[in-house]
N, CA and C of each residue as an Amber inpcrd file, in Angstrom:
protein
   186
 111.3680000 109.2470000 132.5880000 110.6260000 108.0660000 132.1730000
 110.1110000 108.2160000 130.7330000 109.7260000 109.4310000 130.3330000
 109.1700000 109.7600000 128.6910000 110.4830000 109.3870000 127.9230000
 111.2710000 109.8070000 128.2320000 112.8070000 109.7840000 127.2570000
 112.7940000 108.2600000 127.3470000 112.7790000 107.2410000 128.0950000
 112.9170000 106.0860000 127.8320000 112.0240000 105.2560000 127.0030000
 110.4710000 105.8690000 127.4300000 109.8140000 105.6070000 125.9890000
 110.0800000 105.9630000 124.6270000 109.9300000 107.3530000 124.6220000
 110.7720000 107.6800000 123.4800000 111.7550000 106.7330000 122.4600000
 112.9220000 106.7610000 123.0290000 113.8010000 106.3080000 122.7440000
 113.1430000 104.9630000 122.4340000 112.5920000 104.1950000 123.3400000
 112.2410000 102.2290000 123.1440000 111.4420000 102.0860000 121.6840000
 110.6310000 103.2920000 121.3100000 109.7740000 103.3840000 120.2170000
 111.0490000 103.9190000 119.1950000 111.4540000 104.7530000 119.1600000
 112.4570000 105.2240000 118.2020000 113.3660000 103.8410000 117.4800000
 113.9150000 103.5360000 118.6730000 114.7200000 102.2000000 118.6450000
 114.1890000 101.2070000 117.9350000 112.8230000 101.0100000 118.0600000
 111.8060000  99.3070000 117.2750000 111.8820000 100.2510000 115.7990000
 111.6480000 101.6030000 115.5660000 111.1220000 101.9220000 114.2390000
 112.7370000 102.1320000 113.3830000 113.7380000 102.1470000 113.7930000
 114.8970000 101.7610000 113.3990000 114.9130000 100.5190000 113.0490000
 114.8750000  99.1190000 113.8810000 114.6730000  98.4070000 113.6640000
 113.9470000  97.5930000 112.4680000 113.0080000  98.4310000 112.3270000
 111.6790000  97.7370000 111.1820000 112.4720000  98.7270000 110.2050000
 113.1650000  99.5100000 110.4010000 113.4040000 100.0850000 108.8560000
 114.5850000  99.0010000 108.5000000 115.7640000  98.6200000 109.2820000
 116.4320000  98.5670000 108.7960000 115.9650000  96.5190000 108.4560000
 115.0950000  96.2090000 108.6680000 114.4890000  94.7470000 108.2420000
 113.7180000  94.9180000 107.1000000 113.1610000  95.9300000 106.8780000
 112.7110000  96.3950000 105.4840000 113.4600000  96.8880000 103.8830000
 114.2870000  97.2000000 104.1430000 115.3830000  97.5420000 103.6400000
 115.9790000  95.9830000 103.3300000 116.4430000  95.4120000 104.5390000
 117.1410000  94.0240000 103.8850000 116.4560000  93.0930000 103.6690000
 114.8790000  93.5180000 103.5540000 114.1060000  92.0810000 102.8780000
 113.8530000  92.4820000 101.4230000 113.3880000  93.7300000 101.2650000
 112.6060000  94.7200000 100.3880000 113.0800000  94.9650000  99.3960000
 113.2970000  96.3220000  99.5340000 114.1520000  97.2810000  99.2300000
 115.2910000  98.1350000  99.7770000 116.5100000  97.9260000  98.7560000
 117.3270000  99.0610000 100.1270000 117.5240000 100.3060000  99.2000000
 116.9760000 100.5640000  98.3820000 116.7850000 102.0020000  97.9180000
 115.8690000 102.4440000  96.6830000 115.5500000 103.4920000  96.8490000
 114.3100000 104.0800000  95.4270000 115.1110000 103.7880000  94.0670000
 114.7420000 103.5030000  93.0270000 115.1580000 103.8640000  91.9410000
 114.7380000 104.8320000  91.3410000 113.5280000 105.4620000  91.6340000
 112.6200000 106.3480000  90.8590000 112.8230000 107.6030000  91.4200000
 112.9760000 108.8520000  90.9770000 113.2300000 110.1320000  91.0850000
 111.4060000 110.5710000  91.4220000 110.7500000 110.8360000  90.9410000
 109.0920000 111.3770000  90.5800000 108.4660000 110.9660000  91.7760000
 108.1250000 111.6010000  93.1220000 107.3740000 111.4240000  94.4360000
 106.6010000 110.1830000  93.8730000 105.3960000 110.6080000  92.7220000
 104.2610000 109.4570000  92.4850000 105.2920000 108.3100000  92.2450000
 105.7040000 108.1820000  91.1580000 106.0950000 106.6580000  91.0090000
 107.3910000 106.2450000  92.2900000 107.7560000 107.1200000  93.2330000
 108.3390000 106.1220000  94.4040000 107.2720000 105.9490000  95.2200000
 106.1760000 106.0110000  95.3180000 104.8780000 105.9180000  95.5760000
 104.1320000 104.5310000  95.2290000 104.3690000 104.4130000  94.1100000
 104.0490000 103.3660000  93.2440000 105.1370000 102.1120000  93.3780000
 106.4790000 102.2880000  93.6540000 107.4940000 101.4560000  93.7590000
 107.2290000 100.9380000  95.2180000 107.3450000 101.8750000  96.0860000
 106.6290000 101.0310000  96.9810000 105.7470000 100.5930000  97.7750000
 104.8200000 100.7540000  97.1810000 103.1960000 100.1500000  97.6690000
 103.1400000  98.9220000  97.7710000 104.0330000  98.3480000  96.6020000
 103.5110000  96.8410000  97.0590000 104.8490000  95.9950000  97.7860000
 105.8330000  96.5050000  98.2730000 106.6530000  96.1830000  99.1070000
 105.5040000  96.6340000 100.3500000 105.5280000  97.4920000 100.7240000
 104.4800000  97.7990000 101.9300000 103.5690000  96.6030000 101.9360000
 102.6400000  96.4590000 101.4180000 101.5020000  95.3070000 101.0230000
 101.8460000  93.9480000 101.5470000 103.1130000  93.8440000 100.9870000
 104.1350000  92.4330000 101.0760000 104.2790000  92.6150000 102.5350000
 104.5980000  93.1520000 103.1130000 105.7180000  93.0500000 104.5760000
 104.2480000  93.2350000 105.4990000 103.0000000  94.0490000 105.2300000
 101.7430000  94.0070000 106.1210000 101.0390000  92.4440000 105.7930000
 101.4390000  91.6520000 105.1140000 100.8620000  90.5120000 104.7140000
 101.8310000  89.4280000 105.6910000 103.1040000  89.6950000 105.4220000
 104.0390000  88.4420000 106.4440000 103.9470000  89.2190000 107.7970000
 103.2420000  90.5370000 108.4060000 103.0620000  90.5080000 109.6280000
 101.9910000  90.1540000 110.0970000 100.9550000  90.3620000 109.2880000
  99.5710000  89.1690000 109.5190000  99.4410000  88.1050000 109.6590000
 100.4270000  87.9500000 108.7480000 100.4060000  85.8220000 108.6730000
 101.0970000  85.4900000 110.4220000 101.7810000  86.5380000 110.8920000
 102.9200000  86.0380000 112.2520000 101.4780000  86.3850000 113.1320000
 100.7920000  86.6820000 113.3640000  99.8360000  87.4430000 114.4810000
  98.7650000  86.2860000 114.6530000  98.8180000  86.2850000 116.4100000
  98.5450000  85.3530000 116.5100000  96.5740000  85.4140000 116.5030000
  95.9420000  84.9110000 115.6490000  94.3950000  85.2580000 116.2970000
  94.0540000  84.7160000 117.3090000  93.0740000  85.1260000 118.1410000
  92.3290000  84.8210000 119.0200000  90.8630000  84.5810000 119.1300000
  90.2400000  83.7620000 119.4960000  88.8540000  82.9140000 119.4340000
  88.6010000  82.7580000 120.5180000  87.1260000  83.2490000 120.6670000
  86.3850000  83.1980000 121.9980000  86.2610000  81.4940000 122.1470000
  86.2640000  81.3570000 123.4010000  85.8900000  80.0990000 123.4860000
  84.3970000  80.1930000 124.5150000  83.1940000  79.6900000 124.0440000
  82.4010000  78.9240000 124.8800000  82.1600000  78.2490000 126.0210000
């Protein structure tokens, strides 16, 4: 039963890479850890912003 979790989580984070990649970026240009650091921070930023905007809120109701 763990191996099937495993795997179901492995599987979604494949997934989000490979949707990141074809929205984003599909590769570093920058050699230097910091500035691929810097290259993509604000791709990150971008893609945590269109998964916010999809989420649905919720409000107590009275």
């Amino acid at each position: 039963m763990e191996k099937d979790r495993s795997y179901h989580k492995r599987s979604l984070a494949e997934t989000e890479t490979f949707r990141y990649k074809q929205l984003l970026s599909p590769k570093l240009t920058l050699r230097n850890y910091n500035a691929q650091v810097s290259e993509e921070l604000p791709n990150v930023k971008a893609m945590n912003k269109v998964i916010g905007l999809g989420m649905l809120v919720q409000q107590q109701t009275y």
